[in-house]
C-alpha positions as CSV (number, residue, x, y, z in Angstrom):
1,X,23.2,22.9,-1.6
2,X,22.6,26.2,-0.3
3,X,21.2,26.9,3.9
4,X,18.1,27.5,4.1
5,X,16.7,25.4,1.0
6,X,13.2,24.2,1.1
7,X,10.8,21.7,-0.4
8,X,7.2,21.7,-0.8
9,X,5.6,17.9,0.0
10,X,1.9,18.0,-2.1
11,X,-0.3,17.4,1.4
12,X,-3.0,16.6,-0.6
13,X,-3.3,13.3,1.1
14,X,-4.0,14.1,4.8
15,X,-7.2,14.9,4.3
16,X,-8.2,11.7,2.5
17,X,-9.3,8.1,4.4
18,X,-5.9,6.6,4.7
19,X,-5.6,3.5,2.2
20,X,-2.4,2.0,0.7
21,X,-1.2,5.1,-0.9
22,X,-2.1,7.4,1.8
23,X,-0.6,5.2,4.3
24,X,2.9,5.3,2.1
25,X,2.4,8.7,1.9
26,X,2.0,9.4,5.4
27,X,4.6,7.0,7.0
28,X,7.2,8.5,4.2
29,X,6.4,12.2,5.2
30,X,7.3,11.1,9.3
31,X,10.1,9.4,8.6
32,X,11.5,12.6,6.5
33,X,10.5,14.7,9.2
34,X,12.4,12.4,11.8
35,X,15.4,12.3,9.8
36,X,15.6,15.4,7.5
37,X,17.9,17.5,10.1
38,X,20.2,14.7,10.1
39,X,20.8,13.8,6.5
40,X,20.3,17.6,5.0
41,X,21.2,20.1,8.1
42,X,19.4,23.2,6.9
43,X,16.8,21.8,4.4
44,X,13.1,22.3,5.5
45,X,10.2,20.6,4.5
46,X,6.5,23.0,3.8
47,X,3.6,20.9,3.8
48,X,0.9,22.5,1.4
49,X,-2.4,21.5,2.2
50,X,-6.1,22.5,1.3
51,X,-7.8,24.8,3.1
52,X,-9.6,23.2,6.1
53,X,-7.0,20.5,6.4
54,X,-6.2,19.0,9.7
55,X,-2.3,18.2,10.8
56,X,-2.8,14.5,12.1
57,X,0.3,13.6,11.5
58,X,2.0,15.9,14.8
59,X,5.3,17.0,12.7
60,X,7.8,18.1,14.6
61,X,10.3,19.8,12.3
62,X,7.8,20.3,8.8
63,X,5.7,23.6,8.5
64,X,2.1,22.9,7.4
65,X,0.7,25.6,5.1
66,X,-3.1,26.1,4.1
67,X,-3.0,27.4,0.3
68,X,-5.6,28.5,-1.8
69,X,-9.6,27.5,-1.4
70,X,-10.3,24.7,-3.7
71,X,-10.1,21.2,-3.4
72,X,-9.2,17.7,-4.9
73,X,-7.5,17.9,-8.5
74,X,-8.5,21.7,-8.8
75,X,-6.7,22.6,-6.2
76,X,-3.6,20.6,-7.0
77,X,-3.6,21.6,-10.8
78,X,-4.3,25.2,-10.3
79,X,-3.4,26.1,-6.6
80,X,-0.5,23.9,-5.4
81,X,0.7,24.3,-9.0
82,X,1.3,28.2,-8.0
83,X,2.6,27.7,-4.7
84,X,6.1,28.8,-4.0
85,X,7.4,28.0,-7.3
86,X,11.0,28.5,-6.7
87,X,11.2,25.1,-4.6
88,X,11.1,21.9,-5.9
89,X,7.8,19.9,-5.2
90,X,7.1,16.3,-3.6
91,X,4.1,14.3,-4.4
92,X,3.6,11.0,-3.0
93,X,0.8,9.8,-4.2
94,X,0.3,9.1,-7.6
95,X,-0.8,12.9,-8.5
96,X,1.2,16.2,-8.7
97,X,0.4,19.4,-10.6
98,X,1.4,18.8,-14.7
99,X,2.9,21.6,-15.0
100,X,5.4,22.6,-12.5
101,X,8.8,21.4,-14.0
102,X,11.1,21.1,-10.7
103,X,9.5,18.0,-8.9
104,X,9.7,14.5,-7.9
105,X,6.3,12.7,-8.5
106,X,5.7,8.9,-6.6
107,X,3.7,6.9,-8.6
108,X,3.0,3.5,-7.3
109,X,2.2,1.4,-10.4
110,X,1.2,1.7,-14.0
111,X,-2.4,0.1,-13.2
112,X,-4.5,2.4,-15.5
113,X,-2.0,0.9,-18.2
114,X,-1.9,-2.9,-17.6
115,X,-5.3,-3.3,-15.7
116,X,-7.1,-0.9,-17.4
117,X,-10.5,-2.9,-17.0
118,X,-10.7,-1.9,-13.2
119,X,-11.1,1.4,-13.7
120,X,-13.8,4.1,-15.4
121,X,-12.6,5.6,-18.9
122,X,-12.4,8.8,-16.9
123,X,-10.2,7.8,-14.4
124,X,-8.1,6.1,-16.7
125,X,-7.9,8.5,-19.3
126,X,-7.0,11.3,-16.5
127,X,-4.3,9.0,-15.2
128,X,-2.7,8.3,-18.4
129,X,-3.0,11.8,-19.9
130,X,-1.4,13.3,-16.4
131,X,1.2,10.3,-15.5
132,X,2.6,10.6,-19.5
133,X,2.7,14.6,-19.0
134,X,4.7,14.4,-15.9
135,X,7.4,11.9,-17.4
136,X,7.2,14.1,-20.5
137,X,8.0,17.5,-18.7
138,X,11.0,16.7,-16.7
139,X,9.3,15.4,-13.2
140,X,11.7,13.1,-11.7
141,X,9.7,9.8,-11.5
142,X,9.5,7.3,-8.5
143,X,7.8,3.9,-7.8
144,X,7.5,1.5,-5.0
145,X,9.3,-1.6,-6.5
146,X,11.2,-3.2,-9.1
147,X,8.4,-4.5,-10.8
148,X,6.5,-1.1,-11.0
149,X,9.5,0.8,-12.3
150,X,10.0,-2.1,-14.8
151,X,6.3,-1.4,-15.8
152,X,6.3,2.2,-16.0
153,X,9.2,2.2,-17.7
154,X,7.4,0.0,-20.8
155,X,4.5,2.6,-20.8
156,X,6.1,6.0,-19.9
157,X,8.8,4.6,-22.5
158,X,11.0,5.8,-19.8
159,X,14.7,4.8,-19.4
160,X,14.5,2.3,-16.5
161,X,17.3,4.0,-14.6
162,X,15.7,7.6,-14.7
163,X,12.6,5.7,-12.0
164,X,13.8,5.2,-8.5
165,X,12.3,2.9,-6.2
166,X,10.7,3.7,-2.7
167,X,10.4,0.3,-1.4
168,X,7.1,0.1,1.2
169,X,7.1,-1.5,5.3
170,X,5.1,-2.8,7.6
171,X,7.0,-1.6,10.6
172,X,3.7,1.4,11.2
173,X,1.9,-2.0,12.9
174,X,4.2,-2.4,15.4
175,X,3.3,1.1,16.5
176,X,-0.5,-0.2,17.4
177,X,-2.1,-1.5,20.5
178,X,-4.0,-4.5,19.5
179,X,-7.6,-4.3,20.3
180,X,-8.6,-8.1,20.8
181,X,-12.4,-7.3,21.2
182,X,-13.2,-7.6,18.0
183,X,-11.7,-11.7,18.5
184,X,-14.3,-12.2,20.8
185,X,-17.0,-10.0,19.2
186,X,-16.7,-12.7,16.4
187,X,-16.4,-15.4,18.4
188,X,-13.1,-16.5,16.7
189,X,-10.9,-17.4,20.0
190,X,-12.8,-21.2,19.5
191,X,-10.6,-22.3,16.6
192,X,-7.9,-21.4,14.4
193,X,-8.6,-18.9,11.2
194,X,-7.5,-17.9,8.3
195,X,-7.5,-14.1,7.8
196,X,-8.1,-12.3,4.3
197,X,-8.7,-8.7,3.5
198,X,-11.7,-8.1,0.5
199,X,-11.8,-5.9,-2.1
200,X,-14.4,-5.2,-5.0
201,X,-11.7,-3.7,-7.0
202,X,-11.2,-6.0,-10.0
203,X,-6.9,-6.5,-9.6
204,X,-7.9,-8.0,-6.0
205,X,-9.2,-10.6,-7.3
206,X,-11.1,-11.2,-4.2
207,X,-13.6,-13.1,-6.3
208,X,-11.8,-15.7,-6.6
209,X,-11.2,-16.8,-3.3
210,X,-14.9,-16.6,-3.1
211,X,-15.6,-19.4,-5.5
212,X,-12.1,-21.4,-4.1
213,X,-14.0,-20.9,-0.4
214,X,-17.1,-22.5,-1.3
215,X,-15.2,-25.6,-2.4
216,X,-14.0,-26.2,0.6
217,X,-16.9,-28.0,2.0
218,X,-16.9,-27.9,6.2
219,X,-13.3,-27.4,7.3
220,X,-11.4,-27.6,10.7
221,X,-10.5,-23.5,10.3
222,X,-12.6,-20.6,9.7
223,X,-12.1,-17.9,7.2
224,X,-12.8,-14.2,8.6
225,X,-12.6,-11.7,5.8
226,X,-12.3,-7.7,6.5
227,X,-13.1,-5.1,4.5
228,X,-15.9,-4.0,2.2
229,X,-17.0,-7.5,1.2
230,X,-20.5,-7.9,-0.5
231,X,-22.4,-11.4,0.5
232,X,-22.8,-11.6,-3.3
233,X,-19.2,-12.0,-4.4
234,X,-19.8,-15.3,-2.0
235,X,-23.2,-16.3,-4.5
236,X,-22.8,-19.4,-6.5
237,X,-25.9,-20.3,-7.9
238,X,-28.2,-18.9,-5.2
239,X,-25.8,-20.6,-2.4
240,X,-25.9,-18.6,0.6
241,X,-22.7,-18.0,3.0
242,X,-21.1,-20.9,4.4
243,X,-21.3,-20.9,7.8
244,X,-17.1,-21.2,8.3
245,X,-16.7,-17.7,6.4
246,X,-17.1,-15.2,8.9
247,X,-17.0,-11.2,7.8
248,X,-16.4,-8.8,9.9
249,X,-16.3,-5.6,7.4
250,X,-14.1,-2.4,8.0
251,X,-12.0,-2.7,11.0
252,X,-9.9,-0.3,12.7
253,X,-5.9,-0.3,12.3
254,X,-5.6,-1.2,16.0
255,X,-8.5,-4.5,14.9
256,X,-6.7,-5.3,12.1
257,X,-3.2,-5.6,13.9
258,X,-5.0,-8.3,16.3
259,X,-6.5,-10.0,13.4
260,X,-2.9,-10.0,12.1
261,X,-1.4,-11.5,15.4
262,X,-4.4,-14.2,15.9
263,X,-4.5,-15.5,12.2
264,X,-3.0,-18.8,11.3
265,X,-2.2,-17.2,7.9
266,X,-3.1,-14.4,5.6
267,X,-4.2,-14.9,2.3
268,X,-3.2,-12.1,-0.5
269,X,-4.7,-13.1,-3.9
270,X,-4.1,-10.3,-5.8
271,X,-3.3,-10.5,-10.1
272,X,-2.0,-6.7,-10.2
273,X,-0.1,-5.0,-7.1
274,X,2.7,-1.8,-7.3
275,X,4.2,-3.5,-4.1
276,X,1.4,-5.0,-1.8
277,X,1.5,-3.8,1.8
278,X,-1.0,-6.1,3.4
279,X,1.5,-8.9,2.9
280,X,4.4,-7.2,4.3
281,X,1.8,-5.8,7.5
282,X,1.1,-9.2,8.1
283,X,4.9,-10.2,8.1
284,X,5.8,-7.5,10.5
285,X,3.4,-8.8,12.9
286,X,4.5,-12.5,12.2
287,X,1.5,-13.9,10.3
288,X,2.3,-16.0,7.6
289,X,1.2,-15.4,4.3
290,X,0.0,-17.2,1.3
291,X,0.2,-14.8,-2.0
292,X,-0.3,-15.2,-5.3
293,X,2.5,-15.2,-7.6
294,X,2.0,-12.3,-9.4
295,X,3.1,-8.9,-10.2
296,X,5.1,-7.2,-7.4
297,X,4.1,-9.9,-4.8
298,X,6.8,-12.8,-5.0
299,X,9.6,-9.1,-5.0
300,X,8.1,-8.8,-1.7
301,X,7.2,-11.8,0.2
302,X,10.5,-13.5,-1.2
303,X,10.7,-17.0,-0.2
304,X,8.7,-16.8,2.6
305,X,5.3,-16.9,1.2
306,X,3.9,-19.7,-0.1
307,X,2.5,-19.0,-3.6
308,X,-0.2,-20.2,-5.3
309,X,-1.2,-19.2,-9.3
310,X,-4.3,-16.9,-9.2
311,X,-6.3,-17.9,-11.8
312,X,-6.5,-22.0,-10.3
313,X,-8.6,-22.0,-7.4
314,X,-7.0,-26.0,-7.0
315,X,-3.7,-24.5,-6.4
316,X,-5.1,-21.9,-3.9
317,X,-6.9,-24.5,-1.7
318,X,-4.0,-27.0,-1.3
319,X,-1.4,-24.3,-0.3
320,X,-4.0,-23.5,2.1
321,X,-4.9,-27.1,3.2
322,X,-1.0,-27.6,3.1
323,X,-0.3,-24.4,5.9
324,X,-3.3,-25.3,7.8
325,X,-1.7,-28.9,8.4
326,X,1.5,-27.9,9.8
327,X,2.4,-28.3,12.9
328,X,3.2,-25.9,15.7
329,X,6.8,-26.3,15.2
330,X,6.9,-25.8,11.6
331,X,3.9,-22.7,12.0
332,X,6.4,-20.9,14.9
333,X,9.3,-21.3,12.3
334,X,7.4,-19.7,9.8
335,X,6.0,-16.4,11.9
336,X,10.0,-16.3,12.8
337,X,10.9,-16.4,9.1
338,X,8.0,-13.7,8.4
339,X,8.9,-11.2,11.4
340,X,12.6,-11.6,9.8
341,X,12.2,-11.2,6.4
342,X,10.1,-7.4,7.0
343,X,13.0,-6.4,9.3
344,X,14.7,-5.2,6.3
345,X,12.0,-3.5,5.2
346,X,12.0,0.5,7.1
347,X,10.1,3.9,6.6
348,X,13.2,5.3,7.3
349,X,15.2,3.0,4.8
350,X,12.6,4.4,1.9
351,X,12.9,8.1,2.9
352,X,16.8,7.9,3.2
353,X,16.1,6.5,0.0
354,X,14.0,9.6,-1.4
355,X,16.5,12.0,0.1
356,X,19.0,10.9,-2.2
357,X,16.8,12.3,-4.8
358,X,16.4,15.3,-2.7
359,X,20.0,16.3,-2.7
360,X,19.7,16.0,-6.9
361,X,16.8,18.6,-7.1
362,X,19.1,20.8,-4.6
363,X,22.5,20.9,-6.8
């Protein structure tokens, strides 16, 4: 590698609401920062954005650059794709420009592919026409976990061995200050709960904890679900919300960590996940979890979840009865187990990680 070398990081992302792949996106780009002047002395990082773009990420070593004056996929297709051409280009999240050659392109699962009922024929046919161009033209292809690299490999028809693997953490809660008001705005400091995070999109599957909920008849724990939840995904034959199921809608990060800490567990029911950070936030902060066995998931928790099959609401209801009964010594063992198992799991681990592919493009 030659002093002085650059890469441009697609900043697409900081001016977006920060969801999973933002977050990914976001804690990868700090952690490079962090570590970049140790692990490539002389290698800088320019972090194109759109205009109008605010830096809320405080780098300390990366250079953020305004380019151009569109926005969204114009501006990436047409403006970043332009950009100083002579560096290699990183994109994070799920997007990059088709036809810039020298690049490495994160995409987080093949979704649009396997789930392809959850999205608009728009979106998917976008997706598939720009994800197959990419692996077509040379972009160096990365995912977020063995089951997603296995998976775009089958519809890329990509060599499994040409995708690396970013694997996700949690350890971005720890950084939080827990704000407990929204425990007593909610009044749920009376007994214990069970926490779950909703979703309308289809691979969530948030529906059916719904109808598994309202089976549950009147029991000893409360379920608080966050998010954008809609009272009707609750509706079974004109029922109305059982009083136990308590939502609380969007939350802040600093919320969400408390709800994290307070929970008895956290349910994850989801049929389709690239790698599934809610799990492995909950972990960090030592809230058990109880996760579907699907997809990316069991890769993840390991054997610390306990898993039940998504499509059988039976199965979901007695591995919840069965971690509600527990007792407090068996419940402290398990947070321990939890907050152990995501130790392993770093921002700086997956960067390292991505730096390796770095030094590739730099040869």
């Amino acid at each position: 590698m030659t002093v002085g070398s650059a890469f441009v990081v697609n900043g697409r992302f900081m001016g977006r609401p920060i969801t999973g792949v933002e977050r990914f996106a976001r804690e990868i780009l700090l952690a490079l920062d962090q570590g970049l002047p140790e692990w490539l002395p002389g290698v800088r990082l320019i972090v194109a954005v759109p205009r109008g773009t605010p830096d809320t990420l405080g780098l300390q070593h990366a250079e953020v650059v305004e380019v151009g004056r569109r926005q969204g996929h114009a501006w990436e297709q047409l403006e970043l794709a332009g950009f100083r051409t002579e560096l290699p280009l990183i994109s994070l999240c799920n997007t990059a420009p088709i036809w810039r050659r020298d690049q490495l392109v994160v995409i987080h699962d093949a979704a649009v592919f396997s789930l392809p009922q959850a999205y608009g024929w728009k979106f998917r046919l976008a997706y598939k026409v720009m994800h197959h161009a990419l692996a077509r033209l040379g972009a160096g292809i990365l995912t977020v976990s063995e089951f997603s690299r296995q998976e775009l490999s089958r519809h890329l028809f990509l060599p499994a061995k040409r995708i690396g693997v970013l694997p996700e953490s949690g350890e971005h809660m720890l950084r939080l200050q827990p704000d407990d008001a929204i425990l007593d705005q909610h009044g749920l400091r009376e007994r214990p709960y069970v926490l779950a995070v909703s979703s309308n999109h289809l691979g969530k599957n948030f529906g059916f904890v719904a109808e598994a909920l309202l089976q549950l008849g009147q029991p000893d724990f409360d379920v608080v679900v966050a998010g954008g939840s809609n009272s009707a995904v609750f509706a079974q034959r004109g029922t109305s919300l059982p009083p136990f199921i308590k939502r609380v809608g969007y939350v802040s990060d600093e919320a969400l960590s408390s709800l994290y800490r307070h929970a008895a567990c956290f349910v994850f029911p989801s049929v389709y996940e690239g790698f599934g950070l809610p799990p492995m936030e909950a972990m960090t902060l030592g809230c058990p979890v109880i996760a579907s066995r699907a997809a990316s998931i069991p890769e993840v928790c390991g054997d610390v979840a306990t898993y039940f099959d998504p499509r059988d609401p039976q199965s979901f209801i007695q591995a919840l009865q069965g971690a509600m009964m527990s007792d407090a010594q068996q419940k402290e063992a398990w947070r321990a187990r939890s907050v152990s198992h995501s130790l392993s799991w770093t921002w700086r681990r997956a960067a390292h990680d991505l730096v390796h592919k770095m030094k590739e493009r730099l040869r």
